[in-house]
C-alpha positions as a printed NumPy array, in Angstrom:
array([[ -50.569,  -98.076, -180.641],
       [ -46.712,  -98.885, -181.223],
       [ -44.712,  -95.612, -181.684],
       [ -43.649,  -95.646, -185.606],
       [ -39.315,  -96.315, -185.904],
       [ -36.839,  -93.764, -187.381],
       [ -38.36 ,  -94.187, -190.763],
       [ -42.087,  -94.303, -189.327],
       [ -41.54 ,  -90.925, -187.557],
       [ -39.721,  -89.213, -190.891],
       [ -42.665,  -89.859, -192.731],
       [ -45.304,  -88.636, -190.588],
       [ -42.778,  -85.423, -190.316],
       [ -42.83 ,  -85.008, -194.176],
       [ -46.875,  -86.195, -194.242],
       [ -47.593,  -83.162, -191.206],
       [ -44.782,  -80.752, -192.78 ],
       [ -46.509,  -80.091, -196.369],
       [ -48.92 ,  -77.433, -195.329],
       [ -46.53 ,  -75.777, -193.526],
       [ -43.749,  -73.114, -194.317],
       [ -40.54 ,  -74.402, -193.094],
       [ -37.122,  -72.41 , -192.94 ],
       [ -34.5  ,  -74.974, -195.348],
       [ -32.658,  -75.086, -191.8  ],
       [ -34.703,  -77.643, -190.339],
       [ -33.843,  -80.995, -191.181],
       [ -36.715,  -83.48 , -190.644],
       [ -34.315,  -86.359, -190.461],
       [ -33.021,  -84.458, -187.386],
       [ -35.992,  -84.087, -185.786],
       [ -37.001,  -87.853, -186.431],
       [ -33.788,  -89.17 , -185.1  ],
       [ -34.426,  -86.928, -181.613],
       [ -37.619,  -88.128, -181.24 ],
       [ -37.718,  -91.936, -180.307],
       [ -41.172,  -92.826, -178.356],
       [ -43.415,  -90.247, -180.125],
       [ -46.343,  -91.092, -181.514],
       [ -47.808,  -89.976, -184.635],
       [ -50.133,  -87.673, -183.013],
       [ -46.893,  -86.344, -180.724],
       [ -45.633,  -85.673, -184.18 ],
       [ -48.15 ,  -84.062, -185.656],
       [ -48.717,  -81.647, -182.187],
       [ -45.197,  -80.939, -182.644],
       [ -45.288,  -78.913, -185.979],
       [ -48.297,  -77.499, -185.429],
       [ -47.045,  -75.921, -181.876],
       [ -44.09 ,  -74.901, -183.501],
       [ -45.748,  -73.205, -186.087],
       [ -48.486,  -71.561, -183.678],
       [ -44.768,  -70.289, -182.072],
       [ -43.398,  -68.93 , -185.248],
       [ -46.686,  -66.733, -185.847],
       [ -46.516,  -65.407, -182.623],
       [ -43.131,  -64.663, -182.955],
       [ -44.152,  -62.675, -186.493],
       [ -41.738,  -65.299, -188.633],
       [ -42.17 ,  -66.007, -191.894],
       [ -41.263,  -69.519, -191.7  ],
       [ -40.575,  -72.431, -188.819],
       [ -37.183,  -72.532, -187.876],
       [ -34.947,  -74.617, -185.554],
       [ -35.674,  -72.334, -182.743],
       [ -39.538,  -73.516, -182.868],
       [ -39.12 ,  -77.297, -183.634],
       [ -36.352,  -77.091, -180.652],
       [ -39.234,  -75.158, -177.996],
       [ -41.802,  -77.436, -179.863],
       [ -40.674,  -80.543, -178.698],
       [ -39.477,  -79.747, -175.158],
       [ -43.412,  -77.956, -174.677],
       [ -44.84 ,  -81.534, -176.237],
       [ -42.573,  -83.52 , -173.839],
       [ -42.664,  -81.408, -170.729],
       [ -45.455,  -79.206, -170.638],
       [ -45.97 ,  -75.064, -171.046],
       [ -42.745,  -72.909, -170.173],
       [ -42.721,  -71.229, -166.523],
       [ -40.767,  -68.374, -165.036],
       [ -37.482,  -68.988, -164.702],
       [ -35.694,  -69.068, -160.919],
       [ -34.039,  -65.593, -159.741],
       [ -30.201,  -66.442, -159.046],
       [ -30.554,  -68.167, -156.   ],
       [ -29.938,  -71.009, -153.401],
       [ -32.987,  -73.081, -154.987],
       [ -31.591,  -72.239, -158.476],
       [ -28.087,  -73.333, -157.833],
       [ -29.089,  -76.878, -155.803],
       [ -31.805,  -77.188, -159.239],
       [ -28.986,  -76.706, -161.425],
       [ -26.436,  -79.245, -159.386],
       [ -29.119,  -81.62 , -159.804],
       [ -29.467,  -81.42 , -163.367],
       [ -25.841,  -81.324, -163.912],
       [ -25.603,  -84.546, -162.12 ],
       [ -28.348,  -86.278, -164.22 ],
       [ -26.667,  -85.355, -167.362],
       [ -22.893,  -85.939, -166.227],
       [ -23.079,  -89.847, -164.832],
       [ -25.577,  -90.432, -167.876],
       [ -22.984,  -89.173, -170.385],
       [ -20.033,  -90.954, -168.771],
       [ -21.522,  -94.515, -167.947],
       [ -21.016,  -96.569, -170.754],
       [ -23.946,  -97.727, -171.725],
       [ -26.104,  -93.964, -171.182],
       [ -27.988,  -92.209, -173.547],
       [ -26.915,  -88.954, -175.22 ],
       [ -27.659,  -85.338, -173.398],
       [ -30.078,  -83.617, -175.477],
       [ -30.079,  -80.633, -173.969],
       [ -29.845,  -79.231, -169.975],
       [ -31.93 ,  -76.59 , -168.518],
       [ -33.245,  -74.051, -165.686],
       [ -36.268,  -73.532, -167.328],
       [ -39.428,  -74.784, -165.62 ],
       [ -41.994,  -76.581, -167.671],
       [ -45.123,  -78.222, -166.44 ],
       [ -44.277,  -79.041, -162.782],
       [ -40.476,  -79.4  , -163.167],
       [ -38.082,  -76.315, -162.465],
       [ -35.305,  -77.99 , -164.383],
       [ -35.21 ,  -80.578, -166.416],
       [ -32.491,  -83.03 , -168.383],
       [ -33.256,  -84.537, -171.769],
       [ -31.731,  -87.811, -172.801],
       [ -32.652,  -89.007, -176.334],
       [ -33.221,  -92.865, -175.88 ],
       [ -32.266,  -95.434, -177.725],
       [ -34.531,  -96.75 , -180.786],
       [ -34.525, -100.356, -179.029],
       [ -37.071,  -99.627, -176.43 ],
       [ -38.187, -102.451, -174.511],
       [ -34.906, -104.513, -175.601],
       [ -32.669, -102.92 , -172.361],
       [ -29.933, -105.032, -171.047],
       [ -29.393, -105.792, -167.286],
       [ -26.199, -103.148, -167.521],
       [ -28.691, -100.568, -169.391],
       [ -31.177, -100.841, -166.895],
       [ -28.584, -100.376, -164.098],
       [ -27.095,  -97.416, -165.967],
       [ -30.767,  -95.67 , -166.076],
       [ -30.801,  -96.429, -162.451],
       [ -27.692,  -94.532, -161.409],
       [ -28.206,  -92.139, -163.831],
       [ -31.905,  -91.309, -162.276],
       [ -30.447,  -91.086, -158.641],
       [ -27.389,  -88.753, -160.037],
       [ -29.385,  -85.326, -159.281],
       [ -29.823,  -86.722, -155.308],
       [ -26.109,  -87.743, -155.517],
       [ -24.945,  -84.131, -156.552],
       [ -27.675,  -82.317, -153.886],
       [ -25.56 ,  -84.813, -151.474],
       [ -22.311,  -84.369, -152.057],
       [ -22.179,  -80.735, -153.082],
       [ -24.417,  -79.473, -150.197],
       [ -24.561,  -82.525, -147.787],
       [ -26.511,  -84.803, -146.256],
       [ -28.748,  -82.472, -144.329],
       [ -29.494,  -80.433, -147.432],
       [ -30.533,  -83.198, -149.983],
       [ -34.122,  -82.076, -150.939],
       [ -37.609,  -83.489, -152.085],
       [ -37.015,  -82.547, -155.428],
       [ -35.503,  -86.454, -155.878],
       [ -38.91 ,  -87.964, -155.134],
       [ -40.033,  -88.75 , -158.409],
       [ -36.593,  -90.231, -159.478],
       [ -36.974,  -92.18 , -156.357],
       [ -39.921,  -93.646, -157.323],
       [ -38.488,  -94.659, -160.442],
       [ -35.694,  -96.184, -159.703],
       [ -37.74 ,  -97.874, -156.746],
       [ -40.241,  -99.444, -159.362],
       [ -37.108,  -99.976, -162.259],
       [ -34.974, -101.817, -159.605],
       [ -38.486, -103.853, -158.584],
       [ -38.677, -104.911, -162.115],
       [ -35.417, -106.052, -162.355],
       [ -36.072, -108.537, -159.274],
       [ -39.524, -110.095, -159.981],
       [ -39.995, -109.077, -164.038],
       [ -36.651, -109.727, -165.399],
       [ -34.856, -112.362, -163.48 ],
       [ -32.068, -109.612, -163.113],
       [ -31.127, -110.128, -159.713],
       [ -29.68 , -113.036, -157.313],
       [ -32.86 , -114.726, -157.028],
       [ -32.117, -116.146, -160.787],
       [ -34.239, -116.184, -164.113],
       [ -38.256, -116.411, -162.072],
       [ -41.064, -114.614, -162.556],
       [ -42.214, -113.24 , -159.525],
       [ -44.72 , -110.13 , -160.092],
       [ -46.868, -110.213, -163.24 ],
       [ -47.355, -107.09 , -164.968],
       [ -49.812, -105.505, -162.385],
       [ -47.339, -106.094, -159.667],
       [ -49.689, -108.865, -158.461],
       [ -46.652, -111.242, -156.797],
       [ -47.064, -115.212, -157.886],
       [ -45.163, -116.891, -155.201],
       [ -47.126, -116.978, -152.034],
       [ -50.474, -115.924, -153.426],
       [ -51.052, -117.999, -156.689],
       [ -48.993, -120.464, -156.526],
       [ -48.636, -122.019, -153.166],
       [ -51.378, -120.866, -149.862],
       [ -48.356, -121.111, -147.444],
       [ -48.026, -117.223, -145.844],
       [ -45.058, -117.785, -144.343],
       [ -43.311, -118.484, -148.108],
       [ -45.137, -115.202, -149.214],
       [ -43.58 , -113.434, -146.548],
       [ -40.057, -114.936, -147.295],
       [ -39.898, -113.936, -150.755],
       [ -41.155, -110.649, -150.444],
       [ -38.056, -109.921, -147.73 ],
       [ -35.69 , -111.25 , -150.605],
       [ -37.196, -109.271, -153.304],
       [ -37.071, -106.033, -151.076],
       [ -33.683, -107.137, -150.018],
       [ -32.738, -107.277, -153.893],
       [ -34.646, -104.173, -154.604],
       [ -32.372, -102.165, -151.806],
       [ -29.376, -103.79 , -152.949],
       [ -29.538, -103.098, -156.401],
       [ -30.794,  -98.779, -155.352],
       [ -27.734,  -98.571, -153.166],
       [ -25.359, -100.15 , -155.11 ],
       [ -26.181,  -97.592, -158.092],
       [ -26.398,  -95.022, -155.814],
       [ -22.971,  -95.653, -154.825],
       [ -21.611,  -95.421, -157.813],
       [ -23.347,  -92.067, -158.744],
       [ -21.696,  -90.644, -155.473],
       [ -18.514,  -91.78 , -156.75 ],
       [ -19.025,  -89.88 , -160.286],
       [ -20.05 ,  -87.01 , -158.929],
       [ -16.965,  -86.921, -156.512],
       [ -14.512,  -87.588, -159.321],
       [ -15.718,  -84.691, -161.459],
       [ -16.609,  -81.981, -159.609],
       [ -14.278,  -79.653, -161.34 ],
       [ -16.186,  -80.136, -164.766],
       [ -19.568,  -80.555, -162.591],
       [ -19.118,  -76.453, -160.817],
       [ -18.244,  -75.517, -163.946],
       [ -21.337,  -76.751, -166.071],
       [ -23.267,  -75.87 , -163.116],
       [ -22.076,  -71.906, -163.615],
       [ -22.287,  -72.403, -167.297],
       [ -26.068,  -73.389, -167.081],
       [ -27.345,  -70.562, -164.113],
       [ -25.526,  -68.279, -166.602],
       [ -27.326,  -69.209, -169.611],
       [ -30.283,  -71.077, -168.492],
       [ -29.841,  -74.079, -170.906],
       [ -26.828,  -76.216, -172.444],
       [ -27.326,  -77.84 , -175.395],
       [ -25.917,  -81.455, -175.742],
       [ -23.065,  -80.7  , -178.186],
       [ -21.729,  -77.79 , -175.931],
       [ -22.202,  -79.95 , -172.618],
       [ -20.209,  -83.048, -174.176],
       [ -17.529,  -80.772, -175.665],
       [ -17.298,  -79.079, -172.152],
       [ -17.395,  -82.64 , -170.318],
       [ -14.657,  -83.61 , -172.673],
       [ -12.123,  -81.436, -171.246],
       [ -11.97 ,  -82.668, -168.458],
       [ -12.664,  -86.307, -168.539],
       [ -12.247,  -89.467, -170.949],
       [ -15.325,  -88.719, -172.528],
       [ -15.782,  -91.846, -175.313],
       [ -14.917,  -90.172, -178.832],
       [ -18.779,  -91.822, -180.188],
       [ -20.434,  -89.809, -177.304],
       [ -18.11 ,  -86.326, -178.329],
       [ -20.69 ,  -85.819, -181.019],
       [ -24.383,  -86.261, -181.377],
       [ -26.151,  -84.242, -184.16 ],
       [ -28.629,  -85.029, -186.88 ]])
């Protein structure tokens, strides 16, 4: 099932939303616009959890407070215990910081949502970027963007605590960038090896297997796409270093900001970021 657009989404909101006491705070146009992806039935598990929340809480009515903790326990999972001020909580919050800061300041990145310390599911922090509405239509830049932006929590562990200390909490984004960058190369035609379709959708790989029983031509094209692959990870990963270098001023300080409070939302981490860097004025600002 497609996930409904803007409009889509702002009428299941006002469909799910008549049976239920809402504060005149809440803005369901807001919550549609922040939600890009969801399904219907994301939707619908997103008012009811928040108003579960606001009768444990003993409120008379669903605020902001419970659509906001709503959505981040439908995209992320139950709320842990927080980390104790710590080594682990500082390197968690570096990484975070670095997610959200080269997303925000590459040109083509998505908005900060929101930045935080608290562990849900099997995260211990975890960055929010609110995507475009054109999924599926990503350019080649957009795709590279995602990339660096991905490997920017490694790139912080890196340069703020070195080599030596950079941790296995960048697995996962490794593995995504690993299979994004793949894509690129044998889905996409987004690499040197031009416009061809290499890898169907199940990764099964045409050349050297379908198309032609010659080995030795399966085994040359599958060096060039893993030479593609690598080139693309550490070019992106290059220029995530290089953010991260350039604005680690603005990066300690977020970083103190968020062990202080726990969580930054995106309006107070662009207007921070935009003291101390060219942030683009469209990017200053992203509210519904």
């Amino acid at each position: 099932v497609d996930a409904p657009d803007f409009n889509g989404r702002l009428g299941i909101l006002e469909v799910h939303a008549r049976n239920k006491k809402i504060a005149s705070e809440v803005s369901l146009e807001a919550i549609a616009r922040r939600t890009p992806g969801f399904t219907g039935a994301d939707l619908a598990n997103l008012l009811n959890e928040a108003a579960i929340l606001t009768a444990r809480r003993r409120k008379d009515a669903v605020t902001m407070l419970e659509i906001n903790d709503a959505v981040d326990r439908v995209v992320a999972g139950m709320e842990g215990t927080p980390l104790v001020d710590s080594k682990n909580k500082r390197l968690i919050a570096y990484h975070e910081v670095g997610h959200a800061v080269i997303g925000t300041l590459l040109p083509h990145g998505d908005p900060v949502q929101k930045v935080t310390l608290i562990p849900r599911g099997q995260a211990r922090g975890l960055t929010w970027f609110t995507p475009s509405e054109e999924i599926g239509l990503d350019s080649k830049v957009q795709i590279l963007a995602q990339i660096t932006r991905t490997l920017g929590g490694r790139a912080a562990e890196e340069v703020i605590f070195g080599d030596a200390e950079v941790t296995t909490g960048a697995s996962n984004d490794i593995e995504k960038v690993t299979a994004k960058a793949r894509m690129m190369v044998t889905r996409f035609g987004m690499s040197e090896l031009g416009p061809l379709a290499l890898e169907s959708p199940n990764e099964q790989v045409f050349l050297g297997r379908e198309w032609t029983s010659r080995s030795e031509y399966s085994e040359e094209i599958s060096a060039s796409i893993d030479a593609q692959v690598k080139s693309i990870i550490v070019h992106c990963y290059e220029e995530a270093l290089r953010i991260i270098r350039e604005n680690r001023t603005v990066i300690d300080r977020l970083v103190d900001i968020l062990i202080d409070q726990e969580t930054i939302e995106g309006d107070q981490f662009r207007q921070i970021l935009a003291e101390h860097t060219q942030l683009q004025d469209e990017k200053l600002v992203i509210s519904g």
